[in-house]
N, C-alpha and C positions, 0 to 999 in steps of 0.2 A: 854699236846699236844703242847702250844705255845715253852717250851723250848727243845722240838724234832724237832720242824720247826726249831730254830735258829739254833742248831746243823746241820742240810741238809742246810740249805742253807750255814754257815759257809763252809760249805765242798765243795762247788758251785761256789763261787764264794766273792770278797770284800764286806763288809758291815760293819757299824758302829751302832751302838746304842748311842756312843754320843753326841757330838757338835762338831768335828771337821770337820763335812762337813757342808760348807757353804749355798749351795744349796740342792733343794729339787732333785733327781734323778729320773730317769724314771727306773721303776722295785719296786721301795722304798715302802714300804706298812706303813701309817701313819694313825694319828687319825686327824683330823681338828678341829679347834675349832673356834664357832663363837665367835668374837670377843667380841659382842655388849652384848648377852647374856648365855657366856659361859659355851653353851652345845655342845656338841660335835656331830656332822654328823655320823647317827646312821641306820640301819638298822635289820630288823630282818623278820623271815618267817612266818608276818603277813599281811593278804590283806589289803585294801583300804575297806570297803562299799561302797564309793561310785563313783565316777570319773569312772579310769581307772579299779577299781581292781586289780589294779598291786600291787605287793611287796611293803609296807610302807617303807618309810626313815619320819625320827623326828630328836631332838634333845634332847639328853642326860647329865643332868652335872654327873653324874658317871662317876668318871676318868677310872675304871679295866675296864670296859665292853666291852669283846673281838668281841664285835658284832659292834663296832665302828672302826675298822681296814678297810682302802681303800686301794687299789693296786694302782701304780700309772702308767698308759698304754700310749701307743699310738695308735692310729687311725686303724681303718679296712684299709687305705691306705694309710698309713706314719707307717711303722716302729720306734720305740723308743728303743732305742738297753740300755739295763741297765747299769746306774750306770751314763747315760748320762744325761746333769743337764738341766730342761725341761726351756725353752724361757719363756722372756713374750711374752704373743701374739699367743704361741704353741696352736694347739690342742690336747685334750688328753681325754683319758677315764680313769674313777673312777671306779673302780670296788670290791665290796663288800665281804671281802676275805671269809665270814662263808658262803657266799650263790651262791656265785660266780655270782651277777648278775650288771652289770652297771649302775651309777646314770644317770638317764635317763629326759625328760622332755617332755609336748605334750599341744596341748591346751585344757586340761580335769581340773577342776574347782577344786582348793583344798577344803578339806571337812570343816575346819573351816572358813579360812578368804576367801576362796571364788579367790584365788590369781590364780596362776598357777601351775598345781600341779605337785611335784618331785617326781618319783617310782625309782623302783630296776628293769630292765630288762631285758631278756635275759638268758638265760642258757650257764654256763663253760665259761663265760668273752664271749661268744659273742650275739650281740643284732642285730642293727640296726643304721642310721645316729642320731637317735635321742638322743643317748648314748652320743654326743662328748661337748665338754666345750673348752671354748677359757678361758685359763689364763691370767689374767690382770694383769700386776704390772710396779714394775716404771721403773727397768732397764733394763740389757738383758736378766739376769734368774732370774728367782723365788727362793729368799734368802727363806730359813728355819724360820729367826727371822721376817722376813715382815706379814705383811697384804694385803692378795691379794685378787681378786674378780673373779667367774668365770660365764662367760658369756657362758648361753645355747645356741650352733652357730647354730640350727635352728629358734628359735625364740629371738635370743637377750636379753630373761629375763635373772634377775640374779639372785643367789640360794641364799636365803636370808631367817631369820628367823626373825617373827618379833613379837614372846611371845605367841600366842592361847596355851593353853595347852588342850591335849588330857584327855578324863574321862577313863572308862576300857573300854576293857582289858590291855591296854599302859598307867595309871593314869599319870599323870604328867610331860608327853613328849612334845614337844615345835612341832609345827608344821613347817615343814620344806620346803617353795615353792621356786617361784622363781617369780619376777618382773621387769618390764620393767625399773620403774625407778631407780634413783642411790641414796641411802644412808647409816648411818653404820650401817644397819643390815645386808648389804651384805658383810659384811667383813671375811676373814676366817685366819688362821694362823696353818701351818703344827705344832703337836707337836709331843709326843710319836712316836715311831714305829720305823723299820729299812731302814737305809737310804742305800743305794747301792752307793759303791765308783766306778769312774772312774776305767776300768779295762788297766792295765799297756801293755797290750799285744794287746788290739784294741778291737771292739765291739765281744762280744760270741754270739751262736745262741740259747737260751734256750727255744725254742720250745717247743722238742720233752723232754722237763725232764716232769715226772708226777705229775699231781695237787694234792696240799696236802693241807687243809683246817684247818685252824689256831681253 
């Protein structure tokens, strides 16, 4: 299924799977990886027990695991037209490509460390204000090769992991929240996935093309 996605999308529109785009793009569907403990921003269509009950997000060091793939959006009120290389400072929605729901955050109590807890929200990429993220980094875009941090712009936490591992039915998965203060569990770094190039002819409207899930 994933090499039927890159074929549709190749036929759609620019994208790269290599290194020659510098920046991270808005449309770009990637994997993130925390820097500190090199699991990767993971999702899957398991609830919560307890907080929200919303959709689980953890952290995974499994590099294949297609359930680790984010869309990389713009705002219910700022369009992100693809292939456009996202600011620091942007806000943006993360959206979870197998389940289609956005990394979301609220003040509901994560189940191990007790921190602030991060879910999956929303149905078909749309949710609510709670979905959006301010990306931090040092210059005016968000380089591919950086370590950037993103800040949930309702409550200012940052999405941060900082080791609890989950028991069953998830054994071994890093718990994923977010926190007010600043250190290097909050760091993230885009790797894997398809970056969207700059298109030569100006922004396209890909709306109305139908969602296919990786």
């Amino acid at each position: 299924m994933f090499i039927l996605v890159l074929i549709l999308l190749s036929s759609m529109c620019h994208f790269s799977l290599g290194s020659e785009i510098r920046f991270v793009t808005c449309g770009s569907v990637v994997k993130l990886l925390n820097v500190k403990h090199n699991v990767r921003l993971h999702s899957h269509d398991v609830r919560y027990g307890s907080g929200s009950g919303q959709q689980s997000v953890t952290g995974v060091t499994t590099v294949e695991d297609s359930n680790s793939y984010w869309s990389v959006r713009g705002t219910s009120g700022a369009v992100c037209h693809r292939g456009t290389p996202v600011k620091c400072g942007q806000n943006i929605r993360l959206t979870h490509v197998n389940t289609g729901r956005n990394l979301h955050s609220h003040y509901f109590a994560s189940p191990l460390s007790s921190n602030q807890e991060v879910s999956a929200f929303g149905e078909e990429g749309e949710g609510d204000n709670l979905d959006e993220w301010t990306v931090l980094c040092g210059g005016s875009m968000w380089q591919r090769d950086e370590s950037v941090r993103f800040r949930h712009t309702a409550t200012d936490a940052l999405l941060s992991v900082t080791g609890e591992q989950y028991g069953r039915p998830i054994h071994g998965q890093r718990e994923v929240h977010a926190m007010t203060s600043t250190s290097q569990h909050s760091y993230w770094k885009a790797m894997e996935g398809i970056f969207m190039k700059p298109s030569e002819t100006g922004p396209r409207d890909f709306s109305s093309l139908p969602h296919t899930e990786f």
